[in-house]
C-alpha positions, -999 to 999 in steps of 0.1 A, spaced: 251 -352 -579 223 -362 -553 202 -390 -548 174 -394 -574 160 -419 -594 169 -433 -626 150 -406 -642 157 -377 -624 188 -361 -609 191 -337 -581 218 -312 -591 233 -286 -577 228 -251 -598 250 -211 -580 216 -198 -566 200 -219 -544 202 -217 -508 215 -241 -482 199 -246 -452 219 -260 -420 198 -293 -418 214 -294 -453 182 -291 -473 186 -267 -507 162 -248 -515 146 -252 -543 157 -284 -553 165 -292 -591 165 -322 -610 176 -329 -644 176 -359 -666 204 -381 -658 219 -386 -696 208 -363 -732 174 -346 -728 147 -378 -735 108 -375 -750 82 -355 -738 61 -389 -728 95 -405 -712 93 -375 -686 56 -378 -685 59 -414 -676 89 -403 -653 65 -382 -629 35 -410 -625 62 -435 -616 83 -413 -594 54 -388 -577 64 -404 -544 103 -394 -546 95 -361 -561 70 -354 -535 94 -360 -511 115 -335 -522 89 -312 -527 78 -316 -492 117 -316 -479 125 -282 -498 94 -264 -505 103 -255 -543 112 -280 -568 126 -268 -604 130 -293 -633 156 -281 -656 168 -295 -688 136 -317 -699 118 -309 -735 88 -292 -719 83 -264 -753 47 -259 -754 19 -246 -732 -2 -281 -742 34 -292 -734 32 -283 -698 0 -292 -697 5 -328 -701 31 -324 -677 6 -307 -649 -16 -334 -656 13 -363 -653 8 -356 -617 -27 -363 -613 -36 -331 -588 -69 -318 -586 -72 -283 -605 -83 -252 -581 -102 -229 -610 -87 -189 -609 -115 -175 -585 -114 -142 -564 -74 -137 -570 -64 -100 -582 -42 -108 -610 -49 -106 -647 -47 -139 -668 -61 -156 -695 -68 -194 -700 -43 -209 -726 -46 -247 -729 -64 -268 -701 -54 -263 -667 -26 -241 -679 -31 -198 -677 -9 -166 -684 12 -157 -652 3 -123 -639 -3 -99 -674 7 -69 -654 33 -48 -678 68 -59 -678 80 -28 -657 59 -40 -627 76 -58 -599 51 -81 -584 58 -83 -545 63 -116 -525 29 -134 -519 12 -170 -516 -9 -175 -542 -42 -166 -537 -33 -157 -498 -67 -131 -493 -92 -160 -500 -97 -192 -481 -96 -215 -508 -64 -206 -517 -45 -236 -538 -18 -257 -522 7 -259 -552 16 -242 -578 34 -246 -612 53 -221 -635 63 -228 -667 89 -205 -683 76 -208 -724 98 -175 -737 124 -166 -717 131 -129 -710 146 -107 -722 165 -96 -693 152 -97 -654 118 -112 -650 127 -140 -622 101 -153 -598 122 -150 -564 108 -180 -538 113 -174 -501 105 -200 -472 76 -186 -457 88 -200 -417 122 -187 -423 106 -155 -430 82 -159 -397 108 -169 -374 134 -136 -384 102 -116 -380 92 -132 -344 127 -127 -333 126 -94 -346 94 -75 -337 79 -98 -311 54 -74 -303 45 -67 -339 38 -105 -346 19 -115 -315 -5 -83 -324 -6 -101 -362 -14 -136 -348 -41 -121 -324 -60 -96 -348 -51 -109 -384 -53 -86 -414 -81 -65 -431 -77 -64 -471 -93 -34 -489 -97 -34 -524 -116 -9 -547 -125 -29 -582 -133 -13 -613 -163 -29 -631 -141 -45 -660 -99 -55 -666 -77 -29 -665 -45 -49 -675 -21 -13 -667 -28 -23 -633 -14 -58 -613 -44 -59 -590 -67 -46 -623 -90 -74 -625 -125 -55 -624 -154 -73 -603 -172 -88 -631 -138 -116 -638 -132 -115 -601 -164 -131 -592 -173 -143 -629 -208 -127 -631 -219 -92 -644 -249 -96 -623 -241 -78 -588 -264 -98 -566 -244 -132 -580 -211 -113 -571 -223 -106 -538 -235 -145 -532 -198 -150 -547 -179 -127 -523 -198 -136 -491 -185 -173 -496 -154 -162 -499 -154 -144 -464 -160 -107 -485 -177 -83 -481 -189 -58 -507 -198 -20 -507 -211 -7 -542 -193 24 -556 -205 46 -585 -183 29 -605 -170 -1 -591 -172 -14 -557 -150 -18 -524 -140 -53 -513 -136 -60 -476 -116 -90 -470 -113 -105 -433 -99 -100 -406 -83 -133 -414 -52 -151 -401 -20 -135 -414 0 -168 -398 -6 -204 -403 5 -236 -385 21 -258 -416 2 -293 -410 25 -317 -429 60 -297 -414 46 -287 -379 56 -252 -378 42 -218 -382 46 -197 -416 41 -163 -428 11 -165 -449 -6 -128 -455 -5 -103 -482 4 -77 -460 37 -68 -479 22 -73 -511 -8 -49 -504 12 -23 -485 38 -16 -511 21 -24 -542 -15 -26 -546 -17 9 -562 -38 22 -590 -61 51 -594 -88 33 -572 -59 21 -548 -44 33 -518 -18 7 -508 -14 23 -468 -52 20 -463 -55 -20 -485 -45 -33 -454 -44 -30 -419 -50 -48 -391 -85 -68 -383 -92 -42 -360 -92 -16 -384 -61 1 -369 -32 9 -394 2 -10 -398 36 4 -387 54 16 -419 88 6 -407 83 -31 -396 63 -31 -431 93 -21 -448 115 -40 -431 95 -74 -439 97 -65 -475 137 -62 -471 138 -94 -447 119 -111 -475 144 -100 -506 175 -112 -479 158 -147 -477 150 -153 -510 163 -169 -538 163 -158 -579 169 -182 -602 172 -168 -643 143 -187 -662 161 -210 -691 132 -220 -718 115 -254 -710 119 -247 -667 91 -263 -648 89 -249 -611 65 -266 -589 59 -245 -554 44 -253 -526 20 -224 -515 21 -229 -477 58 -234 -472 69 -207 -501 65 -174 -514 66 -158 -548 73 -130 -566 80 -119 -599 109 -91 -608 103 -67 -636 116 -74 -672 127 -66 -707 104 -84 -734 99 -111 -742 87 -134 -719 63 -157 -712 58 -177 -682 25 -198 -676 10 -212 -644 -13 -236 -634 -28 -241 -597 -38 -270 -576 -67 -270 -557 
């Protein structure tokens, strides 16, 4: 048993990783005796922000495990506990609907999707800072969301293909993404312009796009999103290092539908295309890193978007995991 505080214990669960400065990653806490209330936790997090922050910022990844957290209104109370600022769902590609407060469906994409490593929201600049996942039903079978540390993933990648990354920090990345007019919930980048940019009028979407750094070329039916070039590497303030933080993976191996071409959704901000093999070998470097931990019902995960990852495996009914974003 680690350190904690009277109301939370750090514990140790088969999965996580350890790091050599002796950090695990994520870190978990549990109640120290019998499961308590709903408010006693609530209470828990406003007293103890400071220590759980300090894991959070420590380990990137913070799971609470073993508290009565049952509901979506539930885990909204417990979002709220914190006292974060929401960041509304604008301009990400993912389905989801609104289901109590702050609180949304994860991605809705179907259960035999595998949703590829990304930060949340990493095409946009406003891109939240944390994120929370709440595992309501759990699956099935399958259906983890893997975390990887996004500088552990820079640095093997910097050792790796020197080259490769100096070209990335010069140029940056291009996104291109061709949206249907409405949903199209078959697909895991199917949200259609209208919910991207919450509008069905085209010269609103356009304002909407142009703030977010996009630009937009009308289609017959749809219309082509050009995204960049922007920075696919970041300099982590609060941890003064550098971290992977790009879609690049998650574009150039998944976003595929009949509009989609994943090879040509991104490329470098020059226009020029990205080497398959150092693509691929990301994607593999990224699996190596990362860590899979089976949702149990009543899981909280709180991520930090610039220091980790996610993904989502794919999954046999049923299961429901909810998310909520901070701005």
């Amino acid at each position: 048993m680690g350190m904690g505080s009277e109301a939370f214990v750090e514990i140790q669960i088969p999965q996580q990783k350890l790091y050599n400065d002796g950090i695990r990653f994520p870190s978990v806490v549990s109640p120290p005796t019998a499961p308590s209330s709903l408010s006693h936790l609530i209470h828990s997090i406003q007293t103890h922000k400071p220590f759980l922050e300090s894991l959070l910022l420590q380990s990137g990844a913070l799971l609470f495990r073993g508290f009565p957290v049952n509901t979506a209104s539930d885990f909204n109370d417990v979002v709220e506990a914190f006292g974060y600022e929401e960041l509304p769902y604008v301009g990400g590609a993912a389905p989801r609907t609104n289901v109590v407060g702050r609180v949304f469906t994860a991605n809705e994409s179907p259960p035999d999707q595998k949703i590829p490593f990304h930060h949340e929201m990493a095409q946009v600049p406003e891109f939240p800072s944390k994120v929370f996942f709440f595992c309501e039903v759990e699956p099935g079978s399958g259906g983890e969301t893997p975390i990887v540390l996004s500088h552990v993933v820079y640095e093997r990648m910097k050792e790796r293909y020197p080259d490769f990354v100096e070209r990335l920090e010069k140029l940056g990345l291009l996104y291109i993404r061709v949206l249907g007019e409405d949903d199209n919930p078959s697909s895991p980048i199917g949200r259609g312009w209208k919910s991207t940019f919450l509008t069905k009028d085209k010269s609103v979407a356009e304002e909407r796009a142009a703030k977010l750094g996009m630009k937009l070329e009308w289609l017959e039916d749809g219309v082509k999103t050009i995204m960049g070039p922007i920075p696919a590497i970041k300099y982590d303030k609060k941890r003064e290092r550098k971290i992977w933080f790009n879609s690049m993976v998650a574009a150039y191996t998944g976003w595929q539908d009949e509009r989609n071409d994943p090879v040509k959704a991104v490329t470098f901000g020059d226009g020029s295309p990205l080497p398959a093999d150092i693509v691929h070998d990301c994607l593999k470097m990224l699996e190596e890193e990362s860590v899979s931990i089976p949702w149990q019902k009543g899981d909280v995960m709180l991520l930090d978007n610039w220091a980790v990852l996610h993904s989502r495996r794919s999954f046999t009914p049923p299961r429901r995991v909810l998310a909520s974003l901070i701005k």
